[in-house]
N, CA, C and O atoms as a GROMACS GRO file, in nm:
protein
  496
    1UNK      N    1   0.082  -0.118   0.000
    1UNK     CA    2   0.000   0.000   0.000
    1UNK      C    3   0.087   0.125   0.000
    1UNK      O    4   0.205   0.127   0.036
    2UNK      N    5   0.021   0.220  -0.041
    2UNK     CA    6   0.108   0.332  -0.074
    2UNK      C    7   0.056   0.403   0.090
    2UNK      O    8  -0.056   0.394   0.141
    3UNK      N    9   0.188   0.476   0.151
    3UNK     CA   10   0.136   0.550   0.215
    3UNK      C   11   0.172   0.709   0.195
    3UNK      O   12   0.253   0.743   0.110
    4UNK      N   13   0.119   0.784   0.263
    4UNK     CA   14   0.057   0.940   0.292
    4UNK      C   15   0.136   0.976   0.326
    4UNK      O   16   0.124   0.933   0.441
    5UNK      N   17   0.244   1.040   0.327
    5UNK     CA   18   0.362   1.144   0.343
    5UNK      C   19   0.312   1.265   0.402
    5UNK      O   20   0.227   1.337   0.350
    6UNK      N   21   0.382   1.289   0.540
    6UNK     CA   22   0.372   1.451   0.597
    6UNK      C   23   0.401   1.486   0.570
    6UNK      O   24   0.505   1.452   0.512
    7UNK      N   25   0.346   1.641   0.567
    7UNK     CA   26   0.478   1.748   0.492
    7UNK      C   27   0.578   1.768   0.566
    7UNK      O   28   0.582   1.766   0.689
    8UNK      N   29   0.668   1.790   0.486
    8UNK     CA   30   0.790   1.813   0.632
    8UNK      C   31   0.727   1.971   0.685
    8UNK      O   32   0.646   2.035   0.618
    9UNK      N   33   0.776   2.010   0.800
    9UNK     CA   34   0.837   2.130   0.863
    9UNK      C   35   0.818   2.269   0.784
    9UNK      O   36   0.740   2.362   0.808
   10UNK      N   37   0.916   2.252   0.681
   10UNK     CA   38   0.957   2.396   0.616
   10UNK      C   39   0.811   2.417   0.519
   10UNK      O   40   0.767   2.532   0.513
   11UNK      N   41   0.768   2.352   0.475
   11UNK     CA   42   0.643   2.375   0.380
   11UNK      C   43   0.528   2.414   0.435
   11UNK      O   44   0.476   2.352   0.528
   12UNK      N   45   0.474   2.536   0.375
   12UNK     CA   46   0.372   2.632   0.412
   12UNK      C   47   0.249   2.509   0.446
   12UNK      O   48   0.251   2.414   0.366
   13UNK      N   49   0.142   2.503   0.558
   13UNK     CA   50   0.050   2.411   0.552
   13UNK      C   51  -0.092   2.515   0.513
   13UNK      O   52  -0.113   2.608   0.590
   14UNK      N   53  -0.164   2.501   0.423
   14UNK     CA   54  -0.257   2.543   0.390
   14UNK      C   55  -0.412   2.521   0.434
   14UNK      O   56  -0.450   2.420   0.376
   15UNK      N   57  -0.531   2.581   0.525
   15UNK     CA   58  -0.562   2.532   0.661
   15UNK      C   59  -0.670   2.654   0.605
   15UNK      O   60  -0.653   2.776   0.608
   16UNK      N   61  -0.790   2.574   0.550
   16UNK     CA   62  -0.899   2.643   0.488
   16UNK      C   63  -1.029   2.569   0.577
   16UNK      O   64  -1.040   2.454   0.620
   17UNK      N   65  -1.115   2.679   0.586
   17UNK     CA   66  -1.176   2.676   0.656
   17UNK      C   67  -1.316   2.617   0.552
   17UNK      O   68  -1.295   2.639   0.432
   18UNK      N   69  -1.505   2.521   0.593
   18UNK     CA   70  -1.611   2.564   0.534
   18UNK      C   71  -1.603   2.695   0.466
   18UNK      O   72  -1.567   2.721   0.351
   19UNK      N   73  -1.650   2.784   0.576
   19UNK     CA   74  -1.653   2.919   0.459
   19UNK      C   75  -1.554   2.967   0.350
   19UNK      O   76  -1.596   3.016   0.245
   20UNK      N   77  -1.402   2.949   0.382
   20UNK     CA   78  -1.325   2.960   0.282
   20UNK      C   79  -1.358   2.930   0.190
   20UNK      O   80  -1.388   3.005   0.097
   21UNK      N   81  -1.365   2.768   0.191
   21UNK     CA   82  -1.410   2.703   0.065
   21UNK      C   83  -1.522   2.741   0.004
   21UNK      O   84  -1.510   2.748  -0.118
   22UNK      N   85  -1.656   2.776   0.060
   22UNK     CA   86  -1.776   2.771   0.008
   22UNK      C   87  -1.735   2.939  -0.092
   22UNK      O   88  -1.727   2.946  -0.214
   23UNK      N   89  -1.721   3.019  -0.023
   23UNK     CA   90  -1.689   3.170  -0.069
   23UNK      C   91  -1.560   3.129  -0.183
   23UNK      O   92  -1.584   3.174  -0.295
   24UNK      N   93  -1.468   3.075  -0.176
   24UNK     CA   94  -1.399   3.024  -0.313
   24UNK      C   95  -1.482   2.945  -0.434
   24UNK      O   96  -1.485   2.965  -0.555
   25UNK      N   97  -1.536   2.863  -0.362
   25UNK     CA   98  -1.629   2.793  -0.475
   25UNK      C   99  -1.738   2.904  -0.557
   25UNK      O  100  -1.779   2.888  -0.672
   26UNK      N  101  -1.760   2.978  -0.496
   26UNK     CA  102  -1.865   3.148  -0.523
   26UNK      C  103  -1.788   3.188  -0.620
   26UNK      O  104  -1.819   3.166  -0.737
   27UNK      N  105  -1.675   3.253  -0.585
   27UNK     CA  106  -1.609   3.300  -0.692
   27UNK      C  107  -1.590   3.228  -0.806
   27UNK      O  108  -1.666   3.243  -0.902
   28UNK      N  109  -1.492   3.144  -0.809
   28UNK     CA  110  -1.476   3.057  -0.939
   28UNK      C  111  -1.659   3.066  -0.980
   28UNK      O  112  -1.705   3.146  -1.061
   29UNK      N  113  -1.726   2.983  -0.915
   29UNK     CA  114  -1.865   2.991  -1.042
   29UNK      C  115  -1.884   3.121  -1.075
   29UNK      O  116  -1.945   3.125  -1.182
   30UNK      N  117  -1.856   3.260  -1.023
   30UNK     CA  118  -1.878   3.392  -1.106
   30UNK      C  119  -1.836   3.393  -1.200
   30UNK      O  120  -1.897   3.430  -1.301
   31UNK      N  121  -1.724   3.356  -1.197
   31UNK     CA  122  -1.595   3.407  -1.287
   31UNK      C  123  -1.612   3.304  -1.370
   31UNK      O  124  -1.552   3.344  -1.471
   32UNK      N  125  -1.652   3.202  -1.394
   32UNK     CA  126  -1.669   3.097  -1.496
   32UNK      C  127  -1.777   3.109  -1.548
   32UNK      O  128  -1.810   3.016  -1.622
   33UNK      N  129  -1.911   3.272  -1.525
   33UNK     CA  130  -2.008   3.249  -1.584
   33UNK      C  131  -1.961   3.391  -1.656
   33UNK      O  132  -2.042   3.421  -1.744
   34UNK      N  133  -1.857   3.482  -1.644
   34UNK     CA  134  -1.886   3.603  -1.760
   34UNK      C  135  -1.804   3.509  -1.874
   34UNK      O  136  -1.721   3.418  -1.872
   35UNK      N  137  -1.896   3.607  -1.999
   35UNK     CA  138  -1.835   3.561  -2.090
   35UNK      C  139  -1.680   3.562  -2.164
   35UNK      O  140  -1.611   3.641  -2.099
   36UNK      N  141  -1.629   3.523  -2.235
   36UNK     CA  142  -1.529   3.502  -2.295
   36UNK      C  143  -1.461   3.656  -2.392
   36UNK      O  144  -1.524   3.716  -2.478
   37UNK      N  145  -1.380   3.676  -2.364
   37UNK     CA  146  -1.341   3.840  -2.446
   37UNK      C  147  -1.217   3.795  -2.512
   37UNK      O  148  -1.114   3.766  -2.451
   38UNK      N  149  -1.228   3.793  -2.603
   38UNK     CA  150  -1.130   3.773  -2.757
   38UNK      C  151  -1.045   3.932  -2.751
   38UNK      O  152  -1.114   4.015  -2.811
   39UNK      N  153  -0.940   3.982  -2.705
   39UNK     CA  154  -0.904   4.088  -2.765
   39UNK      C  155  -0.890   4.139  -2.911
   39UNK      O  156  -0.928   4.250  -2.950
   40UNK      N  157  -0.840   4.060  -2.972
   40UNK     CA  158  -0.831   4.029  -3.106
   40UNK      C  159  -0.978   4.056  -3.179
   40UNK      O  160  -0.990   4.152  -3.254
   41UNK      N  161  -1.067   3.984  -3.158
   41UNK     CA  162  -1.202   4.027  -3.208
   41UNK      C  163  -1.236   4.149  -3.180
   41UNK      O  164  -1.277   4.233  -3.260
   42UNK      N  165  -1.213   4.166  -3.011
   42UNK     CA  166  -1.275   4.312  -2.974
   42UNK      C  167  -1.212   4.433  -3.080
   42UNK      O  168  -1.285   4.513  -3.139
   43UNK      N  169  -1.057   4.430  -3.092
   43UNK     CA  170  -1.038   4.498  -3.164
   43UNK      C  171  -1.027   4.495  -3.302
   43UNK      O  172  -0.948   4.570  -3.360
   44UNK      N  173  -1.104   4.410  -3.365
   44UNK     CA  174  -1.124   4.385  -3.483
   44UNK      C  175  -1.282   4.455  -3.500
   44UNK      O  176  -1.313   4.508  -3.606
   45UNK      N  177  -1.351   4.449  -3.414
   45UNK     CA  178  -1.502   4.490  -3.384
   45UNK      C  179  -1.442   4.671  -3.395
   45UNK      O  180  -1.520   4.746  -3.453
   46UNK      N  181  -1.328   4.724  -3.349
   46UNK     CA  182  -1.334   4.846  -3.337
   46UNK      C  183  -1.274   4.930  -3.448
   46UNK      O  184  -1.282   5.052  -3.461
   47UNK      N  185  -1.202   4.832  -3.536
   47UNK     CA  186  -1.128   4.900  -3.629
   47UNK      C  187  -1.262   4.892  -3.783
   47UNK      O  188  -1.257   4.970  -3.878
   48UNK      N  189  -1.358   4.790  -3.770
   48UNK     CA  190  -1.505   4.798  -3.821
   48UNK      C  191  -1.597   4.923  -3.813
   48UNK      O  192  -1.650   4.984  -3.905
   49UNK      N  193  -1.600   4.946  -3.676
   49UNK     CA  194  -1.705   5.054  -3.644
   49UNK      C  195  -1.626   5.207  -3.665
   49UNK      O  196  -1.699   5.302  -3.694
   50UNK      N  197  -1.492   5.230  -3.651
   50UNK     CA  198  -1.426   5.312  -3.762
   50UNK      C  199  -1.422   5.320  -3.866
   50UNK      O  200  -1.433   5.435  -3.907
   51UNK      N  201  -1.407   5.215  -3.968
   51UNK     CA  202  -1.429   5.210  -4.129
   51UNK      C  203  -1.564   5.246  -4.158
   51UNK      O  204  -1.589   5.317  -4.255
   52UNK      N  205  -1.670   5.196  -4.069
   52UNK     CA  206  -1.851   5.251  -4.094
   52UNK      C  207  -1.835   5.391  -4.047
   52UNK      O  208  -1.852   5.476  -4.134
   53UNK      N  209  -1.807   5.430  -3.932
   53UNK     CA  210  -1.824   5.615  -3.940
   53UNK      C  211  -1.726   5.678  -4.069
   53UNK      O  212  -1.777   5.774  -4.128
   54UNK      N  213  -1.642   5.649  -4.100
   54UNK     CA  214  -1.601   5.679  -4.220
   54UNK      C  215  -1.639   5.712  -4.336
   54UNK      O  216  -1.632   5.806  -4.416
   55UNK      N  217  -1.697   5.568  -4.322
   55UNK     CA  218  -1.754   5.549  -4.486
   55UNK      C  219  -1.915   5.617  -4.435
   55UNK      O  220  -1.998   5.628  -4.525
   56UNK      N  221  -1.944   5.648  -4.335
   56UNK     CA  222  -2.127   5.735  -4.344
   56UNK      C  223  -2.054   5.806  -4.386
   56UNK      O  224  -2.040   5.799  -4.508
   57UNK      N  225  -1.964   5.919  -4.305
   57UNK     CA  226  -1.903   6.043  -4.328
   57UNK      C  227  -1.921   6.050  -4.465
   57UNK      O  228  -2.017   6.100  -4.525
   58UNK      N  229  -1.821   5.996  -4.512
   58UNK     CA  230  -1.786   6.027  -4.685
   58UNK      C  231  -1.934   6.023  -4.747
   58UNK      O  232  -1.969   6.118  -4.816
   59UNK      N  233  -2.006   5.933  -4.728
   59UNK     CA  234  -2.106   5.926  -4.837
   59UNK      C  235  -2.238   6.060  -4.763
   59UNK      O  236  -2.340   6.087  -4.827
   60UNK      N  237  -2.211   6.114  -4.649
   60UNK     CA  238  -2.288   6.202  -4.572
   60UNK      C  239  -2.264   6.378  -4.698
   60UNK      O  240  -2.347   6.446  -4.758
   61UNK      N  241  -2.113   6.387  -4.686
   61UNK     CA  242  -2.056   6.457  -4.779
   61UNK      C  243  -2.080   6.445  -4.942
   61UNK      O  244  -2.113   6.535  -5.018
   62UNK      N  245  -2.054   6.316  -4.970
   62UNK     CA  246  -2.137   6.328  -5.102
   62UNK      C  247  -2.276   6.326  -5.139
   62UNK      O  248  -2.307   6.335  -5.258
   63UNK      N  249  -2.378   6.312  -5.032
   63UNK     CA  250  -2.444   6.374  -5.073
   63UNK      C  251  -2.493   6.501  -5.065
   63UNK      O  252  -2.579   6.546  -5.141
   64UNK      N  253  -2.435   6.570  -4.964
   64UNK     CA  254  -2.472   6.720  -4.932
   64UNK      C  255  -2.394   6.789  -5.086
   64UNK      O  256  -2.439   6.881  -5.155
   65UNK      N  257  -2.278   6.718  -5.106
   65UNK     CA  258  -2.205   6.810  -5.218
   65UNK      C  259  -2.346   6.811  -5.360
   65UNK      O  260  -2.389   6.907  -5.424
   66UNK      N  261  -2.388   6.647  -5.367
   66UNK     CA  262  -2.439   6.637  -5.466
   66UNK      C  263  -2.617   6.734  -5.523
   66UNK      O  264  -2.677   6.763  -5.626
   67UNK      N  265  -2.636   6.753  -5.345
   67UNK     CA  266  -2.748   6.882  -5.378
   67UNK      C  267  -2.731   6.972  -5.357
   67UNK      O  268  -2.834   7.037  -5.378
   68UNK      N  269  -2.637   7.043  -5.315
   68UNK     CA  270  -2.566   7.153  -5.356
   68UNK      C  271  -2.595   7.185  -5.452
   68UNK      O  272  -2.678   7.271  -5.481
   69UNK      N  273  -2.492   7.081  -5.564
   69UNK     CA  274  -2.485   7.099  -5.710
   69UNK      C  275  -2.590   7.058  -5.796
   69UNK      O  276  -2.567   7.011  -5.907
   70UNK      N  277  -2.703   7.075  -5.750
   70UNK     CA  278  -2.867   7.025  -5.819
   70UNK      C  279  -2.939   7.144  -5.771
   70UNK      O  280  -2.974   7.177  -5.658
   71UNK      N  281  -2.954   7.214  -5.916
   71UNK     CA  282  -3.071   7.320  -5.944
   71UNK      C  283  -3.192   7.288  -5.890
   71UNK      O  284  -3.267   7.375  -5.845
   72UNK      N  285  -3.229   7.130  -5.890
   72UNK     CA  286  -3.346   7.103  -5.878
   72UNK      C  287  -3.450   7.141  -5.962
   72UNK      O  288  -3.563   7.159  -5.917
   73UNK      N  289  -3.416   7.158  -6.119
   73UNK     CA  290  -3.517   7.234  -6.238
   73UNK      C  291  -3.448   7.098  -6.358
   73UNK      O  292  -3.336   7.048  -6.357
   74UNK      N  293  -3.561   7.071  -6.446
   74UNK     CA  294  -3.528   7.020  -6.545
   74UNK      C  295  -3.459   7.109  -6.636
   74UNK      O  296  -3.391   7.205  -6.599
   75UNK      N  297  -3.480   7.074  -6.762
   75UNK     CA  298  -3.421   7.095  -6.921
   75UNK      C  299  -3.498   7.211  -6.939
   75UNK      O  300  -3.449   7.320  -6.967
   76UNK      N  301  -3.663   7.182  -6.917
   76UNK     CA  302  -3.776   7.311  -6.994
   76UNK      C  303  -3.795   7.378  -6.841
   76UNK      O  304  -3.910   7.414  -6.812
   77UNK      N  305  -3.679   7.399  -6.733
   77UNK     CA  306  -3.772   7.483  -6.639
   77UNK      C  307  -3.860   7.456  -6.550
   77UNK      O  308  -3.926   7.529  -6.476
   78UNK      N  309  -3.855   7.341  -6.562
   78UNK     CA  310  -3.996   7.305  -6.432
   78UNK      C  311  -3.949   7.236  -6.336
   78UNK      O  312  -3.847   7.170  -6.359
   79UNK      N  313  -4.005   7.233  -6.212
   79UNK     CA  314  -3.924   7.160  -6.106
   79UNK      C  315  -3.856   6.994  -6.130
   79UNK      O  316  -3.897   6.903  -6.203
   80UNK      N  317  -3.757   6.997  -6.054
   80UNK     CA  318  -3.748   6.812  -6.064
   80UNK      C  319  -3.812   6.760  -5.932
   80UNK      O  320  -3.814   6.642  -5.895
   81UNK      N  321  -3.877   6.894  -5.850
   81UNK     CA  322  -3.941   6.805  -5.710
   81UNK      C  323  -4.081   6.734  -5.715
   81UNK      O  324  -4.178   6.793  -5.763
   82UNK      N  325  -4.087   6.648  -5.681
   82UNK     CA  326  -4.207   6.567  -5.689
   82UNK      C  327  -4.282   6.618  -5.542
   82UNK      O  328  -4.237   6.580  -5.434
   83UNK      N  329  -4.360   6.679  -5.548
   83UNK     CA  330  -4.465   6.728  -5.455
   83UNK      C  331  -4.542   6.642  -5.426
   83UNK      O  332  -4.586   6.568  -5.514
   84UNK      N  333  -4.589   6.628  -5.264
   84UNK     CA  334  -4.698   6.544  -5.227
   84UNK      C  335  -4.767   6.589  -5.092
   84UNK      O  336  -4.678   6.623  -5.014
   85UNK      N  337  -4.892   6.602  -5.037
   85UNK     CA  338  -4.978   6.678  -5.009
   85UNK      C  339  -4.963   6.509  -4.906
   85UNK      O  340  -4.958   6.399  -4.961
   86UNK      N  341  -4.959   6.532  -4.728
   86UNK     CA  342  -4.933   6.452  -4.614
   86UNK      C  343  -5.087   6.437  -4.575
   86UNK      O  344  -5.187   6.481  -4.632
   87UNK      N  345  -5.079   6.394  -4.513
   87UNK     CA  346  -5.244   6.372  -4.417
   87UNK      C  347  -5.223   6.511  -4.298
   87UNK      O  348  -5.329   6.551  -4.249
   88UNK      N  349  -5.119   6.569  -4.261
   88UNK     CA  350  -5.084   6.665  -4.197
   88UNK      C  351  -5.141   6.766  -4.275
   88UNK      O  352  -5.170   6.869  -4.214
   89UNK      N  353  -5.162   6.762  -4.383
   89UNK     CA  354  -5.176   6.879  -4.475
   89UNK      C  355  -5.041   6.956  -4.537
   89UNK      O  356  -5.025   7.037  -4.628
   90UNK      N  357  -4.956   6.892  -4.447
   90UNK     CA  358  -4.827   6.966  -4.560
   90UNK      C  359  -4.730   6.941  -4.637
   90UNK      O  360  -4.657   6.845  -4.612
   91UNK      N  361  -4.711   7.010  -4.731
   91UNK     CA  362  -4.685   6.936  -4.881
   91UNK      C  363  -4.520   6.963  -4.844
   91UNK      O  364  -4.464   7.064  -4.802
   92UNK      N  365  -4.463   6.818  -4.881
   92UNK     CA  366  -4.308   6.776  -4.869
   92UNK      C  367  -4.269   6.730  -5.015
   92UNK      O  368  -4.330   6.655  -5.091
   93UNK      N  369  -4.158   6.792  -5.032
   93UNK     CA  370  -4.125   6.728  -5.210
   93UNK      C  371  -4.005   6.627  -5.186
   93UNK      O  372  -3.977   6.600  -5.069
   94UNK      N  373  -3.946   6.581  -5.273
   94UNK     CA  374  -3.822   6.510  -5.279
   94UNK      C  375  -3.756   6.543  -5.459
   94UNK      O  376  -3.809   6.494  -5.559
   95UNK      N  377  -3.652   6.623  -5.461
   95UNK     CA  378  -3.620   6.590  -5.574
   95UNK      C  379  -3.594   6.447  -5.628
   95UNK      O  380  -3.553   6.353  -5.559
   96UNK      N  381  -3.628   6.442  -5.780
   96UNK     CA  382  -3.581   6.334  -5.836
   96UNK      C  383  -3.479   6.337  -5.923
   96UNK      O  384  -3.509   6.280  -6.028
   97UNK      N  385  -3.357   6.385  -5.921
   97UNK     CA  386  -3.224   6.398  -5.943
   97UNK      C  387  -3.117   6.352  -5.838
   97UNK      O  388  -3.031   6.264  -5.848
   98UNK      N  389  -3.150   6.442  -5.726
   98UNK     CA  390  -3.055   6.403  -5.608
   98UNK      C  391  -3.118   6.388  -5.480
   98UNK      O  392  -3.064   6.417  -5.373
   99UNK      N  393  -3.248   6.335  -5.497
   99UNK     CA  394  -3.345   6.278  -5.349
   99UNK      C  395  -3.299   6.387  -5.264
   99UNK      O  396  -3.241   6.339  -5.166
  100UNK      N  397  -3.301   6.514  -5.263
  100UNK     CA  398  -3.311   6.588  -5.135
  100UNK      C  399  -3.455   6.616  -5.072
  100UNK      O  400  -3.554   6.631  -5.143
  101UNK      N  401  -3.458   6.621  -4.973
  101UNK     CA  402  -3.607   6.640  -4.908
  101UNK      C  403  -3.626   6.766  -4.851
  101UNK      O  404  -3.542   6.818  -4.778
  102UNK      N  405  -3.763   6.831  -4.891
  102UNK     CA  406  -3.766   7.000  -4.913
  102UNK      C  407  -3.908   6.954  -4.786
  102UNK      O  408  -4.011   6.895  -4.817
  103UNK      N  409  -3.881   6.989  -4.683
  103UNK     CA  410  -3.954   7.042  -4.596
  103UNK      C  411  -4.049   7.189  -4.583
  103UNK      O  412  -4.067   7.238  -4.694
  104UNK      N  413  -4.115   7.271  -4.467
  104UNK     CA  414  -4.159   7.372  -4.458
  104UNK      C  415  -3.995   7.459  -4.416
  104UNK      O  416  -3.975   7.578  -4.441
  105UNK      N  417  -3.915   7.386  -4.362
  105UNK     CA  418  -3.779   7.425  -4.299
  105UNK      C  419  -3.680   7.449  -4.328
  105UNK      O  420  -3.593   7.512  -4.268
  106UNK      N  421  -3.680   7.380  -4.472
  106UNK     CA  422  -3.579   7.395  -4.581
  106UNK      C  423  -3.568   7.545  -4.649
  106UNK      O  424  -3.675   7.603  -4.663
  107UNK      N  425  -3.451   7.611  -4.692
  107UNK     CA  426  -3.436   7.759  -4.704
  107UNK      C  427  -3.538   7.768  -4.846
  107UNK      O  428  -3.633   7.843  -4.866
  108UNK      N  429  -3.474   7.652  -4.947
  108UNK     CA  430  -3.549   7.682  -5.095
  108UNK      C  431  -3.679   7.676  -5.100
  108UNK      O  432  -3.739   7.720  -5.199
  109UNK      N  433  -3.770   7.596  -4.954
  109UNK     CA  434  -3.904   7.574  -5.012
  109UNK      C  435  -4.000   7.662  -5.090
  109UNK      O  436  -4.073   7.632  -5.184
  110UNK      N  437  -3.984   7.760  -5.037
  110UNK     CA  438  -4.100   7.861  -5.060
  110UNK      C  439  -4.106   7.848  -5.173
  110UNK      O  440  -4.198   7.784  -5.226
  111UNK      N  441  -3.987   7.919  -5.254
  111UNK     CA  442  -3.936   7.930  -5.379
  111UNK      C  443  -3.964   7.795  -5.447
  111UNK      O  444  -4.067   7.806  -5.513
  112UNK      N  445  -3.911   7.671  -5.457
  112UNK     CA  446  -3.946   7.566  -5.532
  112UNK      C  447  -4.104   7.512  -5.553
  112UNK      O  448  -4.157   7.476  -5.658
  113UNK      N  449  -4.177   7.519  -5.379
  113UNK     CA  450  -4.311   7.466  -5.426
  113UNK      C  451  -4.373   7.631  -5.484
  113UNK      O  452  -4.438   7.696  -5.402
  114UNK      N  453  -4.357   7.670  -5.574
  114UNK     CA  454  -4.409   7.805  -5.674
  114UNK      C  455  -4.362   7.697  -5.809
  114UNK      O  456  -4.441   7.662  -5.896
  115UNK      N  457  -4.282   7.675  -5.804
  115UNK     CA  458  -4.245   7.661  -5.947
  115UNK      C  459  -4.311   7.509  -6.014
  115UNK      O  460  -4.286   7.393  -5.980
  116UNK      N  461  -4.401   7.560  -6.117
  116UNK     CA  462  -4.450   7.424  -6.178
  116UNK      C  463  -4.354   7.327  -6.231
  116UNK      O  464  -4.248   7.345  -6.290
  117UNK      N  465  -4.437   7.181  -6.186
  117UNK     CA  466  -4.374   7.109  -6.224
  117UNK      C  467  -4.377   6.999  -6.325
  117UNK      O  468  -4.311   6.897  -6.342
  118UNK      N  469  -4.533   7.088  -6.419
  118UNK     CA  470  -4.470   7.010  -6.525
  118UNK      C  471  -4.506   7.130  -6.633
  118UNK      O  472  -4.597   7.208  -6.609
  119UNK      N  473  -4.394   7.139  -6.803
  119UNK     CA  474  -4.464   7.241  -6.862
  119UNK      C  475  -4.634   7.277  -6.923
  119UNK      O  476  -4.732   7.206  -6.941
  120UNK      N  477  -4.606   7.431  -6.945
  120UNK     CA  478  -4.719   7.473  -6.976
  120UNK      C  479  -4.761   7.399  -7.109
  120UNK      O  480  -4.670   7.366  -7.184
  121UNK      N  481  -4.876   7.374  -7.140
  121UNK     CA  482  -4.880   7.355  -7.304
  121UNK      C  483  -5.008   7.456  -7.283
  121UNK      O  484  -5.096   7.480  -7.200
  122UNK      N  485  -4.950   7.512  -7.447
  122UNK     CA  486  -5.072   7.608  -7.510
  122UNK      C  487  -5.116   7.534  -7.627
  122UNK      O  488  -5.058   7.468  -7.714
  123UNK      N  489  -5.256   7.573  -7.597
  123UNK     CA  490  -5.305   7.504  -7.722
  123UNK      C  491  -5.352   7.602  -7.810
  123UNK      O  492  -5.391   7.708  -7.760
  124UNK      N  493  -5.356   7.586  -7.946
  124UNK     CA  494  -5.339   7.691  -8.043
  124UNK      C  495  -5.460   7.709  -8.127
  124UNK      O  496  -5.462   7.795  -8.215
   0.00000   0.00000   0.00000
């Protein structure tokens, strides 16, 4: 039979108490229930959500540049906004060149919902 060896003397004896144990056993199950954190992913997750504010940015900019640069008038003069009359009662357009949306708030409205939008025909 094998027997059980004392520790000698010089070796620390380690002398845990019920509660020790039970309050150790507590911990470990905490700590074995958060989840798992990949640094690597995490910062793969962050160098993502930089390339997306980016890329809104840029395309935020191209489109402000792109109605800028839209008269919002066809070839013969007449609006390119497509007007439409809300259940609110108030009429919101959207160009159809560069989809900008013309509110009561917008500086051009006044001015654009005046301008017809489709030409006159005379009949002769």
């Amino acid at each position: 039979m094998t027997e059980i060896k004392k520790a000698e003397s010089n070796e620390p004896q380690l002398s845990l108490t019920k509660d020790d144990l039970s309050y150790l056993l507590s911990k470990v199950i905490e700590e074995s229930k958060k989840p798992y954190i990949d640094i690597n992913v995490e910062a793969q997750k962050v160098r993502n959500r930089e390339r997306i504010r980016g890329e809104r940015a840029e395309q935020e900019a191209n489109r402000a540049a792109r109605e800028a640069a839209c008269a919002h008038m066809r070839e013969d003069n007449t609006s390119a906004v497509a007007w439409m009359q809300n259940s609110d009662n108030i009429w919101r357009g959207v160009c159809q060149r560069c989809n900008a949306l013309f509110t009561p708030s917008h500086p051009d409205y006044a001015a654009l919902i005046r301008i017809p939008t489709r030409a006159i025909v005379s009949v002769g």
